[in-house]
N, CA, C and O of each residue as an XYZ file, in Angstrom:
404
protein
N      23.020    -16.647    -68.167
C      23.008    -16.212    -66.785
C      21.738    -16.733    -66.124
O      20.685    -16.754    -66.760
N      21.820    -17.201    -64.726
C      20.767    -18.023    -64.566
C      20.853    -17.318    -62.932
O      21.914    -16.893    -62.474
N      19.664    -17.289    -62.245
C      20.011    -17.514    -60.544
C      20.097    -18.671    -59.920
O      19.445    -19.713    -59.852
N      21.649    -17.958    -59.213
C      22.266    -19.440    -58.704
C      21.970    -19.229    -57.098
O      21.943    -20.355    -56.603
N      21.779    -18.405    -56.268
C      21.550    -18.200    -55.078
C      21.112    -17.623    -54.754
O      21.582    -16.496    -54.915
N      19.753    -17.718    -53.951
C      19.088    -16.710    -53.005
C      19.286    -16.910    -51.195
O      19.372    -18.027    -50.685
N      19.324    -15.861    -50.543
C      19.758    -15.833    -49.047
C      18.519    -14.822    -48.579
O      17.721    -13.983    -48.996
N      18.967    -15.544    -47.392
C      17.670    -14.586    -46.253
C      18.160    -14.125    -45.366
O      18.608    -14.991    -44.614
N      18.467    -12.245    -44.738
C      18.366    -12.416    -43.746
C      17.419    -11.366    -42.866
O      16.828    -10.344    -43.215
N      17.517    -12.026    -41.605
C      16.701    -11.350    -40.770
C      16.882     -9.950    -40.118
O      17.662    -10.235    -39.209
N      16.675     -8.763    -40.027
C      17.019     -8.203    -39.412
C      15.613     -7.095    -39.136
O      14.599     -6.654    -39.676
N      16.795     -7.025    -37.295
C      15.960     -6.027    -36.328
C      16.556     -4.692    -35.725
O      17.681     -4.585    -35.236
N      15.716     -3.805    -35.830
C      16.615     -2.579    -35.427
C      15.357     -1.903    -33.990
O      14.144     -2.108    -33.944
N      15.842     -1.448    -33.424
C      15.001     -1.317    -32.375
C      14.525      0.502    -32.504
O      15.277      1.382    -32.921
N      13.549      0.636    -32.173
C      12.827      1.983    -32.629
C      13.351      3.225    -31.073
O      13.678      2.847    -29.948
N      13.298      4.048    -31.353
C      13.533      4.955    -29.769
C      12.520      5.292    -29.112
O      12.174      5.451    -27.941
N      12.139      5.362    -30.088
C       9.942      5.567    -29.919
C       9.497      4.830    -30.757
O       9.957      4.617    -31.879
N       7.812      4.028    -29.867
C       7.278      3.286    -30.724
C       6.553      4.129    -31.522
O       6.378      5.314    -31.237
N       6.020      3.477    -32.725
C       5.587      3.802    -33.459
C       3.963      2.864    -33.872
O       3.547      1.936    -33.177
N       3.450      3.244    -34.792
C       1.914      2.520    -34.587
C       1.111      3.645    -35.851
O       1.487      4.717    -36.325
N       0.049      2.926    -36.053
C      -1.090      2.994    -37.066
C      -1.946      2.711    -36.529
O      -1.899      2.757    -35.299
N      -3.192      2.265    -37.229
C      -4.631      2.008    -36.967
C      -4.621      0.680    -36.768
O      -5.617      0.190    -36.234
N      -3.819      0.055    -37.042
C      -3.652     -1.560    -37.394
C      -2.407     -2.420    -36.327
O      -2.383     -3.599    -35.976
N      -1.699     -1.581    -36.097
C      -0.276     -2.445    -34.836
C       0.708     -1.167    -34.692
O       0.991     -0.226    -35.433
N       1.096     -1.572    -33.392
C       2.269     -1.105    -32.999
C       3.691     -1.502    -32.861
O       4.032     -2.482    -32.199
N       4.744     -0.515    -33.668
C       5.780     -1.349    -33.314
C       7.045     -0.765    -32.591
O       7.434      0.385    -32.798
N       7.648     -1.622    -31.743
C       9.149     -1.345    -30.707
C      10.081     -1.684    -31.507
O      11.040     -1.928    -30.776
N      10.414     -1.865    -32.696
C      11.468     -2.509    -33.759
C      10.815     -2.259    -35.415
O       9.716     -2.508    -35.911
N      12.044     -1.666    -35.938
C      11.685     -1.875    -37.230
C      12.079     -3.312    -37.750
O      13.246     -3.405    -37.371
N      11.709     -4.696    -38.522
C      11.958     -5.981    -38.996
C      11.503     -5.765    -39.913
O      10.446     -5.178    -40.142
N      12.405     -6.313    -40.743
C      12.549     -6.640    -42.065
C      13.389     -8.158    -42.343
O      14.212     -8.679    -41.590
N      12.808     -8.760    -43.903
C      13.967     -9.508    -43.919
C      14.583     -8.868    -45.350
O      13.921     -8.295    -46.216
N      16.060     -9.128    -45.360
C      16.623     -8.458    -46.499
C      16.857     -9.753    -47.696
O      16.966    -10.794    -47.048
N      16.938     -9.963    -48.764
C      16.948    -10.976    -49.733
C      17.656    -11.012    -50.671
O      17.133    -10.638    -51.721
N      19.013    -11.428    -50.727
C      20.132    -11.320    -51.697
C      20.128    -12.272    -52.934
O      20.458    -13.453    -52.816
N      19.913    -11.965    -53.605
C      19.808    -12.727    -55.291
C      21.200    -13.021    -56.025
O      21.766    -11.955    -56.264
N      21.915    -14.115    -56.448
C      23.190    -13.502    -56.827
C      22.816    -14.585    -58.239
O      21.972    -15.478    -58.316
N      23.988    -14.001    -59.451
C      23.246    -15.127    -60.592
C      24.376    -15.764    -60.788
O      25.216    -15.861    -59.894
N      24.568    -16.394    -62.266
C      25.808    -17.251    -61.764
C      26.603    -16.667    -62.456
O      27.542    -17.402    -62.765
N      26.693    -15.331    -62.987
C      27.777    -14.388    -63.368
C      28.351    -13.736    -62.216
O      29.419    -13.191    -62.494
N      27.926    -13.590    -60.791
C      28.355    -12.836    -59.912
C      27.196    -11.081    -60.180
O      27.897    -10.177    -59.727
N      26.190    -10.631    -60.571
C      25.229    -10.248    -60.673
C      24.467    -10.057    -59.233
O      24.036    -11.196    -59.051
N      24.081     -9.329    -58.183
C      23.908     -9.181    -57.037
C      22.584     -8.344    -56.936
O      22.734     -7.178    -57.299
N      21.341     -8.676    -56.529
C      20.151     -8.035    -56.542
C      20.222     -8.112    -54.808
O      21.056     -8.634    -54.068
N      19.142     -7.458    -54.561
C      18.585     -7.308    -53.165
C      17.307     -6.885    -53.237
O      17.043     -6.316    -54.296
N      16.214     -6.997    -52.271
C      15.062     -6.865    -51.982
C      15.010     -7.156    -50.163
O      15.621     -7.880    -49.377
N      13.772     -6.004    -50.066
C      13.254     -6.615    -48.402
C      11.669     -6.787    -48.968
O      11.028     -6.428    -49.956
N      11.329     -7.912    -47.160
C       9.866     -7.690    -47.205
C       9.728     -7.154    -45.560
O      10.243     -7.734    -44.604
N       8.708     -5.607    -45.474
C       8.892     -5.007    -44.557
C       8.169     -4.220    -44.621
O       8.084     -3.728    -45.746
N       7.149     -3.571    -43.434
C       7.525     -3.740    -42.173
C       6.626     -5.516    -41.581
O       5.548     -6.069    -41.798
N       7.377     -5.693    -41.098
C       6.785     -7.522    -40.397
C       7.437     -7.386    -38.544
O       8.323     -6.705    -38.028
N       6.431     -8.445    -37.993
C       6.461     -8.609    -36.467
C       7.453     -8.936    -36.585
O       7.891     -9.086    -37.726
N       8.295     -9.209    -35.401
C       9.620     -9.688    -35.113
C       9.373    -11.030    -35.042
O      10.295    -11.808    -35.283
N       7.879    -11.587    -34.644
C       7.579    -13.004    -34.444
C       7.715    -13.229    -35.979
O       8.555    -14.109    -36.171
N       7.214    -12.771    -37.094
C       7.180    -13.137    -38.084
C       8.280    -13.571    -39.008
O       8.193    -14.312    -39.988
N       9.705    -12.755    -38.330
C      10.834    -12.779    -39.364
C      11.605    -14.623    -39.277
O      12.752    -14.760    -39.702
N      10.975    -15.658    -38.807
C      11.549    -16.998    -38.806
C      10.521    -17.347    -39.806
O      11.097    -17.665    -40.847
N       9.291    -17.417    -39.919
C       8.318    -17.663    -41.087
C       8.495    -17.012    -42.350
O       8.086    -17.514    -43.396
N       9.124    -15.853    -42.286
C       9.071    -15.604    -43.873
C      10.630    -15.918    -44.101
O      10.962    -16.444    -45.164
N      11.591    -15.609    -43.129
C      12.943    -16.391    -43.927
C      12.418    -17.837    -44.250
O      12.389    -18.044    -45.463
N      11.956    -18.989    -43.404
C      11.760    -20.034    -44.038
C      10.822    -20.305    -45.540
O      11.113    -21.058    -46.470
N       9.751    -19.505    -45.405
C       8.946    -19.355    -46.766
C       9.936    -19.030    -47.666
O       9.860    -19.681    -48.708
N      10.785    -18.285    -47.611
C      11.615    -18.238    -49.027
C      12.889    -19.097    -49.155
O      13.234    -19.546    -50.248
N      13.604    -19.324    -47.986
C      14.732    -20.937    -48.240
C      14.059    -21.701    -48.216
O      14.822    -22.596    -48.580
N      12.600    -22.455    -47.991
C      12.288    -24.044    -47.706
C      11.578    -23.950    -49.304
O      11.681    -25.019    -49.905
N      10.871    -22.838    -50.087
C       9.844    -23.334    -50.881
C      10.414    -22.534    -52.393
O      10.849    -23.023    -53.435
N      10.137    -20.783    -51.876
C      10.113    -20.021    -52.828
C      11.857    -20.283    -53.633
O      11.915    -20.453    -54.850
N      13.288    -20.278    -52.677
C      14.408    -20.524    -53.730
C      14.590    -22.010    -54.379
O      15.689    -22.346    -54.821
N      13.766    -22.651    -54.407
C      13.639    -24.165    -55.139
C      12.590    -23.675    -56.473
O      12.385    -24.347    -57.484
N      11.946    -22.180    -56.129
C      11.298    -22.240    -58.143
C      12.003    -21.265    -58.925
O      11.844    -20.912    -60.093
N      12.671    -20.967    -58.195
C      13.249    -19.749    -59.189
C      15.079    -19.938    -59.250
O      15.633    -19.255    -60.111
N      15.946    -20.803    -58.398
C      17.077    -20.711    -58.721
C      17.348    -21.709    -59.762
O      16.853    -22.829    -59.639
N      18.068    -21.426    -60.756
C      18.259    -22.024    -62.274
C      17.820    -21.241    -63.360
O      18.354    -21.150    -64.465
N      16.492    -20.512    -62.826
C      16.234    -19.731    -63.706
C      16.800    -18.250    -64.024
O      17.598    -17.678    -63.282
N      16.262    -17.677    -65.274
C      16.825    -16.508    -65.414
C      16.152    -15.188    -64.902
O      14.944    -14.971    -64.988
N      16.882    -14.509    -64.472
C      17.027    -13.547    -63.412
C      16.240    -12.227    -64.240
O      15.811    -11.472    -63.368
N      15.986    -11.822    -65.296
C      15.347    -10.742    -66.070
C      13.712    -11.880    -66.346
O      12.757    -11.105    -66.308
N      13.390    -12.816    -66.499
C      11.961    -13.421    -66.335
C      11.163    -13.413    -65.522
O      10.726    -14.339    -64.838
N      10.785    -11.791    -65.555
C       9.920    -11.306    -64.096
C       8.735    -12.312    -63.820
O       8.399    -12.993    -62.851
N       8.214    -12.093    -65.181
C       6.653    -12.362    -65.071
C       6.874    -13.833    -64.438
O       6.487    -14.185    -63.324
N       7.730    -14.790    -65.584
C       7.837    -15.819    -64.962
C       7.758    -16.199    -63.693
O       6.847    -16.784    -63.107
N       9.079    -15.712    -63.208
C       9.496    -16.070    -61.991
C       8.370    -15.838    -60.672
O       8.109    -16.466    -59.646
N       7.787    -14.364    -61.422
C       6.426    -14.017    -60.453
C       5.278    -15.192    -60.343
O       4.874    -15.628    -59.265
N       4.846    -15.609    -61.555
C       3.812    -16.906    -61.919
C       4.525    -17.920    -60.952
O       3.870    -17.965    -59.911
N       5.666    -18.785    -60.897
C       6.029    -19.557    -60.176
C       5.885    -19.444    -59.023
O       5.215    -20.194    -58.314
N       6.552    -18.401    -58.648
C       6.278    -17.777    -56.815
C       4.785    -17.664    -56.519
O       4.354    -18.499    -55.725
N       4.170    -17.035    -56.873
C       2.817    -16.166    -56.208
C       1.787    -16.865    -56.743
O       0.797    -17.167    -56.078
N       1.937    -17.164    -57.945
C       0.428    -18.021    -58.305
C      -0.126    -16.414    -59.537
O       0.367    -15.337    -59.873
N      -1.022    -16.968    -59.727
C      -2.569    -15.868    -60.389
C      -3.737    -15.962    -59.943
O      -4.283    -16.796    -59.221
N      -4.225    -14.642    -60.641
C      -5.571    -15.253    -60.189
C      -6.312    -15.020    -58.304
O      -6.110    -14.190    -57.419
N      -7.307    -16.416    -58.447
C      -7.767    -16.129    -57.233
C      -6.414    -17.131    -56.220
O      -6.573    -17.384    -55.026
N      -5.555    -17.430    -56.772
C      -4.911    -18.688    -56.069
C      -3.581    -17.327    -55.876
O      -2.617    -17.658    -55.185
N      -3.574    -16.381    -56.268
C      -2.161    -15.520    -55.924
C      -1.643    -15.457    -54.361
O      -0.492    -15.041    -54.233
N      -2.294    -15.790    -53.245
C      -2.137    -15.593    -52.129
C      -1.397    -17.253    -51.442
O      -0.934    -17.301    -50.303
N      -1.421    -18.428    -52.343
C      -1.748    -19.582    -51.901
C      -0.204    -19.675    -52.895
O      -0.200    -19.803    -54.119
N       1.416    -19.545    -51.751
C       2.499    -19.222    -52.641
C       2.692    -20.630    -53.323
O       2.139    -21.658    -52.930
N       3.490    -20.545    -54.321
C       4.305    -21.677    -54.887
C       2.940    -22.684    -55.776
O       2.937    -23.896    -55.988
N       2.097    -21.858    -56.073
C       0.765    -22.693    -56.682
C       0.777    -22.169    -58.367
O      -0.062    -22.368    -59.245
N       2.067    -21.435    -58.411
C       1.760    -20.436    -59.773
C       2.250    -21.859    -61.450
O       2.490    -23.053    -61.629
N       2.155    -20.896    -62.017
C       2.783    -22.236    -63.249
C       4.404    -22.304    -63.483
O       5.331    -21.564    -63.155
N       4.307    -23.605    -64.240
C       6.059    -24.125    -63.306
C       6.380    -23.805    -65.082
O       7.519    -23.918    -65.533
């Protein structure tokens, strides 16, 4: 069993009241949602959230243009792996797709 597809999508839901912290305010909850499927038919999901609404075209592309080219083929229970490939270690963890192949 290997992952054969990852998808992105965007989504926005609009708040009734804004909401806010010490740090931003927001008129919308955004998220993007992230469907994993392997090549048994095996179906994961993940979001990354809460993000600007400006932000949700940059992180769908960060994960179709870079991040599903290190991890589809591979196997879907190789956390650590798959984490090392994506994120990096170290002081380089922030600097994506720098991790070991």
């Amino acid at each position: 069993m290997r992952i054969s597809d990852i998808e992105a999508f965007k989504l926005s839901c609009p708040l009734e009241e804004e909401a806010y912290d010490a740090t931003a305010r927001w008129r919308s909850f955004d998220t993007v949602l992230i469907k994993i499927t392997t090549s048994n038919g095996l179906v994961g999901l993940a979001d990354i959230a809460p993000l600007r609404k400006e932000q949700l075209d940059i992180f769908e592309a960060v994960i179709k243009r870079w991040l599903e080219q290190l991890v589809v083929g591979e196997g879907p229970y190789d956390l650590e792996r798959n984490w090392r490939r994506m994120i990096g270690r170290g002081s380089s963890a922030y600097a994506l797709g720098i991790g070991e192949s």
